[in-house]
C-alpha positions in Angstrom: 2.2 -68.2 -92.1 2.0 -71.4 -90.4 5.1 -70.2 -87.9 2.7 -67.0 -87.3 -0.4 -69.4 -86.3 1.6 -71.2 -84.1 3.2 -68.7 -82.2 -0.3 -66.8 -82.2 -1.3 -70.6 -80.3 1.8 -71.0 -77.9 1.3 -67.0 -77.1 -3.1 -68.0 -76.1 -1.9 -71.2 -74.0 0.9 -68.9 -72.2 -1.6 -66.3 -71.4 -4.1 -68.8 -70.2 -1.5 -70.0 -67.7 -0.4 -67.0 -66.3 -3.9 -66.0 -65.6 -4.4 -69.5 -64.3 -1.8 -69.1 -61.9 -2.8 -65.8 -60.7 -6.2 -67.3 -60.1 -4.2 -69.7 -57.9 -1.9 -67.4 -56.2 -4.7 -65.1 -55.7 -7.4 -67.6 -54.0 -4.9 -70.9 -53.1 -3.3 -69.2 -50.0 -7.0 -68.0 -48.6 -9.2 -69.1 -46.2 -12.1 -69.6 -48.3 -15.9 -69.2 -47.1 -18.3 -71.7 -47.2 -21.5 -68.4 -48.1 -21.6 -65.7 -50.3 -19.4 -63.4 -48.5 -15.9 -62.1 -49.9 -12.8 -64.4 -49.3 -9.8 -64.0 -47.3 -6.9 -64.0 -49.9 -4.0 -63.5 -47.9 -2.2 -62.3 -44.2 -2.1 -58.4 -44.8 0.7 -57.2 -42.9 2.4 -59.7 -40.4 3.6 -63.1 -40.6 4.9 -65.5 -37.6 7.1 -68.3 -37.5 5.8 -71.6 -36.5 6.4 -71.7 -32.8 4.1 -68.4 -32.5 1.7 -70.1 -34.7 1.6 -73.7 -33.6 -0.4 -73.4 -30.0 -1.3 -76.5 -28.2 -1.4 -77.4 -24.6 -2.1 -80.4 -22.9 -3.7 -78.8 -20.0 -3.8 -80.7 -16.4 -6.3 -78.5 -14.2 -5.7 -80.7 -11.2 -1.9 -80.3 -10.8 -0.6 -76.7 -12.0 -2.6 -75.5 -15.1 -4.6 -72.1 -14.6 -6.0 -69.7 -17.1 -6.0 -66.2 -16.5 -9.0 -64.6 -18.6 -7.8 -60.4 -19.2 -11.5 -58.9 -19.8 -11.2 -55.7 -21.9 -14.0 -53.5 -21.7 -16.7 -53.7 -24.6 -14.9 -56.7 -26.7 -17.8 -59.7 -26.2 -15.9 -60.3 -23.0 -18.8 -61.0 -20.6 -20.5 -63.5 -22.7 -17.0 -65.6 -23.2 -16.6 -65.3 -19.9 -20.0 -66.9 -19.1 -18.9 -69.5 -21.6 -15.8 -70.2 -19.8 -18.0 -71.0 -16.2 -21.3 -72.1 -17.4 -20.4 -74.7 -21.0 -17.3 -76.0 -20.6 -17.1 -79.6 -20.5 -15.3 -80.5 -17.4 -15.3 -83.9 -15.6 -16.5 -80.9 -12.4 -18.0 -78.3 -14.0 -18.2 -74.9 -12.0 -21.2 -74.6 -10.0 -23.1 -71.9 -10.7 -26.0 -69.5 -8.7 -29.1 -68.2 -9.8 -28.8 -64.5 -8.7 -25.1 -64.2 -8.1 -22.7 -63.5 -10.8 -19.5 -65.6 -8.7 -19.3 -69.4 -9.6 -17.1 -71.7 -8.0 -14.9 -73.1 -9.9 -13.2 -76.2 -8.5 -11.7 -79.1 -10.0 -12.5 -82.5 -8.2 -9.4 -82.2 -5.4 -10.2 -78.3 -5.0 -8.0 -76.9 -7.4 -8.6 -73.0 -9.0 -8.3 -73.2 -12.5 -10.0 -70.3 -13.6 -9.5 -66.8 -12.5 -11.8 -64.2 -14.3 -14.5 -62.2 -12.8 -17.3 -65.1 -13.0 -15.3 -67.8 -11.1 -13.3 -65.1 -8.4 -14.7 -61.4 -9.0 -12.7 -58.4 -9.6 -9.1 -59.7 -7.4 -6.7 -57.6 -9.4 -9.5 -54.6 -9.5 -11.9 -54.1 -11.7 -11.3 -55.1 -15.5 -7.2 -55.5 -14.4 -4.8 -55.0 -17.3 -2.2 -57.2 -18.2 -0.5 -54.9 -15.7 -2.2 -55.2 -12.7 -2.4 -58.8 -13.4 1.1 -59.5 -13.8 1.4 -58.4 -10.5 -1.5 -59.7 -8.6 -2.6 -63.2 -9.8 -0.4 -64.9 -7.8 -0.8 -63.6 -4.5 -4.2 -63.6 -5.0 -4.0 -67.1 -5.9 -1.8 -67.8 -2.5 -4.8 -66.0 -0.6 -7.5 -68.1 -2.2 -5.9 -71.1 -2.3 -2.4 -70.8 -0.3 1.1 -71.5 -1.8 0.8 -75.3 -2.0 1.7 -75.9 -5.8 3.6 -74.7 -9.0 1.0 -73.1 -10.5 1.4 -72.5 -14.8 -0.5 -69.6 -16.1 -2.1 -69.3 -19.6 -3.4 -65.6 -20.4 -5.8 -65.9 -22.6 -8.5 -62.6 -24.1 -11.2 -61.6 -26.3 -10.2 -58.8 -28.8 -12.6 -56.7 -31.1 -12.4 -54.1 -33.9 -11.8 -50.8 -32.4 -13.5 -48.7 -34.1 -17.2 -50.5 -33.3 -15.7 -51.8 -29.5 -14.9 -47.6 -29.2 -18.1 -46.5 -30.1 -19.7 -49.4 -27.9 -18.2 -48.4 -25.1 -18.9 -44.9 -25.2 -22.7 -46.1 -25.2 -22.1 -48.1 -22.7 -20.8 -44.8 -20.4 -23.2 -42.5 -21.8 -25.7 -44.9 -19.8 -24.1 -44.4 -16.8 -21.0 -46.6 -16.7 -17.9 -45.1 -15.6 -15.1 -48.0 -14.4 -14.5 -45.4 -12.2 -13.3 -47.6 -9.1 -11.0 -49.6 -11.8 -7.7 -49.7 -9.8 -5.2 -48.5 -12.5 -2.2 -49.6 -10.7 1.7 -50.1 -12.4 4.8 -50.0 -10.4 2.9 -51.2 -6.9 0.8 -47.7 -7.1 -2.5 -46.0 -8.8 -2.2 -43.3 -11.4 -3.1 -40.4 -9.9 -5.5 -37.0 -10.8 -2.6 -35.3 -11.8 -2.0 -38.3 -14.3 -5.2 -39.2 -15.4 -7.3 -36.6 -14.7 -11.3 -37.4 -14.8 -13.4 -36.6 -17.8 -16.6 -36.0 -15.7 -17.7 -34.9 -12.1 -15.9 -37.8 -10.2 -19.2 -37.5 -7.7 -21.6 -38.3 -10.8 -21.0 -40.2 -13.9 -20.9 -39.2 -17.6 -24.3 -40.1 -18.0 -25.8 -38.7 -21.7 -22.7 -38.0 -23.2 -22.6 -36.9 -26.5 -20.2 -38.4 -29.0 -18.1 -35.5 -29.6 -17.9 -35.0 -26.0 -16.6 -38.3 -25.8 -14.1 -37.7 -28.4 -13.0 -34.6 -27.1 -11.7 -36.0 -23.6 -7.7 -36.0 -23.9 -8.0 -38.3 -20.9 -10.4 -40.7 -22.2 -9.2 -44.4 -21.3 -11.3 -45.2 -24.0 -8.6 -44.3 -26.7 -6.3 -47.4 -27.4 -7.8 -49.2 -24.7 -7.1 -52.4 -26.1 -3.1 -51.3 -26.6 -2.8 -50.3 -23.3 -4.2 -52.9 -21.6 -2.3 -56.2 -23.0 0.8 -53.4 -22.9 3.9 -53.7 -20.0 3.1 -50.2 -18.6 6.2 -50.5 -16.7 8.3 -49.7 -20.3 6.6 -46.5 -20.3 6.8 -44.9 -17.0 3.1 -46.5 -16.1 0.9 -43.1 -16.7 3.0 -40.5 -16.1 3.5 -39.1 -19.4 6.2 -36.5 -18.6 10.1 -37.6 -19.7 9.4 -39.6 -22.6 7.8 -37.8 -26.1 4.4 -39.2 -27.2 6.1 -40.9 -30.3 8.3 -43.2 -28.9 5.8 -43.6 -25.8 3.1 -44.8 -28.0 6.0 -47.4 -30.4 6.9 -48.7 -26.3 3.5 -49.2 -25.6 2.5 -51.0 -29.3 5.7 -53.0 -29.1 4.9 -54.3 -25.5 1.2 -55.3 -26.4 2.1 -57.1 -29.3 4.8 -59.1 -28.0 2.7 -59.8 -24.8 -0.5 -60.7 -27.0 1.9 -62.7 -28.8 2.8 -64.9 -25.8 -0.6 -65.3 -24.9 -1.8 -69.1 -25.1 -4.9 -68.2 -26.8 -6.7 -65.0 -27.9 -10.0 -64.6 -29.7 -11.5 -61.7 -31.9 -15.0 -61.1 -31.3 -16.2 -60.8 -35.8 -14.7 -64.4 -35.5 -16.8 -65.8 -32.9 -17.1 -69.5 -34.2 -13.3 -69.9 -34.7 -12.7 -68.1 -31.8 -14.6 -71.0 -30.1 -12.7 -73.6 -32.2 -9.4 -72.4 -31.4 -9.7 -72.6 -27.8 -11.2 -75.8 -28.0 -8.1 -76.8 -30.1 -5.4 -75.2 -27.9 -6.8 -76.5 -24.6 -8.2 -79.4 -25.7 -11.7 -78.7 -24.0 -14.8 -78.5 -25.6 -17.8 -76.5 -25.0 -21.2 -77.8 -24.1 -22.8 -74.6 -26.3 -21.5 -72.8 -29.5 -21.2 -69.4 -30.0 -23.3 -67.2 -31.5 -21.9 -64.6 -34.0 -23.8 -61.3 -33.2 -22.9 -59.1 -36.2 -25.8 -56.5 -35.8 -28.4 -55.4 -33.3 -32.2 -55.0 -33.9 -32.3 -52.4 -31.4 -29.7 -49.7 -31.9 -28.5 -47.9 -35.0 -25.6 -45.0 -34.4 -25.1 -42.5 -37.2 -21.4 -41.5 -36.9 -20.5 -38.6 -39.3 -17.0 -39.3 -41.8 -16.0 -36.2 -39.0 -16.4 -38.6 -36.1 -15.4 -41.7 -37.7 -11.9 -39.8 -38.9 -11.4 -38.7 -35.6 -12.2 -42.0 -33.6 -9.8 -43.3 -35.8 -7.1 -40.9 -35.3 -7.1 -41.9 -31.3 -7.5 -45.3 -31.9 -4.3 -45.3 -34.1 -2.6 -47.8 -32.1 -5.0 -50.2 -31.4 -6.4 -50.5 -35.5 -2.2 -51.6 -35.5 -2.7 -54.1 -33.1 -6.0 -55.5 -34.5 -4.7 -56.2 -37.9 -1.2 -57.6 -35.9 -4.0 -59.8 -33.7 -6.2 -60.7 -36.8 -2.8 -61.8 -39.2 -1.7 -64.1 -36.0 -5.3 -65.5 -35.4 -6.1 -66.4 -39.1 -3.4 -67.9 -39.2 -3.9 -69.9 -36.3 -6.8 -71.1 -37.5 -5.8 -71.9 -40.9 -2.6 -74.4 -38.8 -5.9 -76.3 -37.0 -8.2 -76.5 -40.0 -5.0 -77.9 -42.0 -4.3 -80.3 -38.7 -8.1 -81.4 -38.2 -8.5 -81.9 -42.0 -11.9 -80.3 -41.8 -13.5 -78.1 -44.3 -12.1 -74.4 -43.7 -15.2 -72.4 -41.9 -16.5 -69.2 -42.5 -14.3 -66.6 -41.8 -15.8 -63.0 -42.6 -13.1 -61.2 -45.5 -11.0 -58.5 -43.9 -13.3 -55.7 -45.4 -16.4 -57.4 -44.2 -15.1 -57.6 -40.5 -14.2 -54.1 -40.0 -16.7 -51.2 -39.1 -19.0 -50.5 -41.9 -18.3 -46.9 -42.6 -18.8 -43.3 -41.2 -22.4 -43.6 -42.0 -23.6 -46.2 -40.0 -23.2 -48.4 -37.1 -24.4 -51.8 -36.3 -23.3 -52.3 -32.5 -22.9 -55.7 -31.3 -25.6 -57.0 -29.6 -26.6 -54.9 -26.3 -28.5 -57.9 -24.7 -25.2 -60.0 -25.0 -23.3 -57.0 -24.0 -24.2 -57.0 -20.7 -21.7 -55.2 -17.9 -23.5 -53.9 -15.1 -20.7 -54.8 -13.1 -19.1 -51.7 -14.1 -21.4 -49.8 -11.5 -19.9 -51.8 -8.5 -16.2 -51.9 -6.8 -14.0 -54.7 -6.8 -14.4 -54.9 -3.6 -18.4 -55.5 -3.6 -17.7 -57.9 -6.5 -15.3 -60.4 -4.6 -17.6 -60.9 -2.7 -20.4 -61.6 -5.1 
């Protein structure tokens, strides 16, 4: 009897540590909020070795340094880039005019360090991709400047979740916006009609476009927008689509954007707007004068997307809901290496569900007023010089 008792006891204590160390294994590895809201538990998919992970740079803006901001349509892009010319804290801070969207950006012996569309306007065309820029930002930088120095480049970007940056943008068009002068150049030339054929009179816009309209466009840049953009279009034959089959275009194109987001020096994801700000501050070693603000819903919009809609906006956004969760696995992580190097208290950081769009029945856009592109109605051209 006694030997039955105390077996009965050892069997209790094992089972109270086993489900202690699940507890463990479960919330020990996670970045843990600091509210009410779920907690991260773990990296979903991808993992990355400590070199990818481990991104610091001690930046020298007055010898060769330069960062090279690629703006992707509807992603919160506008507002960081404001950040980048209006709170940084610089020993010369760009100088900024009321009424014109250019700043000058000029260290104290005349050195560019910034090129984005707030310190030089559209050089590479409007909202250049990774691309365009590849192939431009140094002779634009020659022109500006001429070929005096070494010049080190840091790429860095804004990402967002593409379901709600999909929907956003097709807001943002149905109000008139069209991108239309956007240069789309890959291999020294522009895709042409027969390519990428217009989803809309080329004279007007696509002004009051419905959603399934939207959706229904087989030529509709909005689709994987973010893929394509941060992808070497040169892999894939730029946009001509005949010769290759759309399977192993589309694994070319993923591939290229991953690995080329993965050499970035910094990337940020728009749900994660205060560690986005921290981890820029903590790569570059700059602060900025202002915080972010995290602008998870809008008081003046509401969208109702049908499970229809929402199934098919995922079905064309395949490729960039793979990079997403690639770009979220290497941010988190990121951040987790800083928190653990600063030895501060890990921040909020919204759970994977609570990050992601809310569901086929509703949409909470992110915030218009903050959202705001009206460059998209000008050329590049008008906007150097602006």
């Amino acid at each position: 009897m006694l030997d039955r008792r105390r077996c009965k006891l050892y069997a209790g204590f094992a089972a109270v540590l086993v489900f202690a160390l699940l507890l463990f294994a479960y919330f020990g590895d996670g970045i843990r909020s600091t509210s009410s809201e779920k907690i991260v538990t773990h990296f979903k998919t991808n993992s990355f070795p400590v070199d990818v992970v481990d991104r610091r740079y001690d930046i020298d803006i007055e010898t060769e340094d330069v960062l090279v901001f690629l703006h992707i349509q509807k992603t919160g892009g506008s507002v960081f880039g404001r950040h980048l010319v209006r709170d940084l804290d610089l020993a010369s801070p760009c100088v900024c005019y009321k009424g014109r969207k250019r700043c000058d950006c000029l260290t104290a012996n005349k050195r560019l360090w910034l090129f984005s569309r707030y310190s030089m306007g559209w050089l590479c065309g409007l909202h250049a991709d990774w691309t365009e820029l590849q192939d431009c930002v140094e002779s634009a930088m020659n022109r500006k400047e001429g070929p005096k120095r070494n010049r080190r480049y840091h790429y860095i970007t804004i990402l967002r979740n593409p379901i709600s940056r999909y929907i956003s943008e097709w807001k943002h068009v149905s109000r008139g916006a069209t991108w239309k002068s956007a240069l789309l150049k890959c291999n020294g030339k522009e895709a042409t009609l027969e390519e990428l054929p217009f989803c809309y009179d080329y004279e007007s816009t696509w002004s009051g476009v419905t959603l399934d309209d939207f959706i229904g466009c087989e030529h509709n840049l909005a689709s994987n927008r973010q893929t394509r953009m941060l992808a070497n279009l040169s892999k894939i034959n730029c946009y001509n689509k005949t010769g290759m089959d759309p399977i192993t275009r589309d694994k070319l194109m993923l591939e290229s954007a991953k690995e080329n987001l993965k050499k970035f020096s910094f990337f940020g994801i728009v749900e994660f707007q205060r560690n986005s700000q921290e981890l820029f501050e903590y790569t570059f070693n700059l602060k900025f004068l202002e915080d972010f603000t995290q602008y998870n819903v809008t008081h003046s919009s509401k969208v109702n997307v049908s499970k229809k809609q929402y199934q098919a906006i995922s079905k064309l956004n395949k490729l960039d809901e793979e990079l997403y969760q690639y770009a979220k696995d290497l941010f988190l992580q990121r951040v987790r290496k800083m928190q653990s190097d600063l030895n501060v208290d890990r921040h909020n950081l919204t759970s994977y569900e609570k990050d992601t769009y809310g569901g086929p029945d509703s949409f909470e856009a992110y915030d218009e007023e903050v959202e705001d592109e009206d460059d998209d109605y000008y050329s590049s051209s008008k906007m150097e010089g602006n």
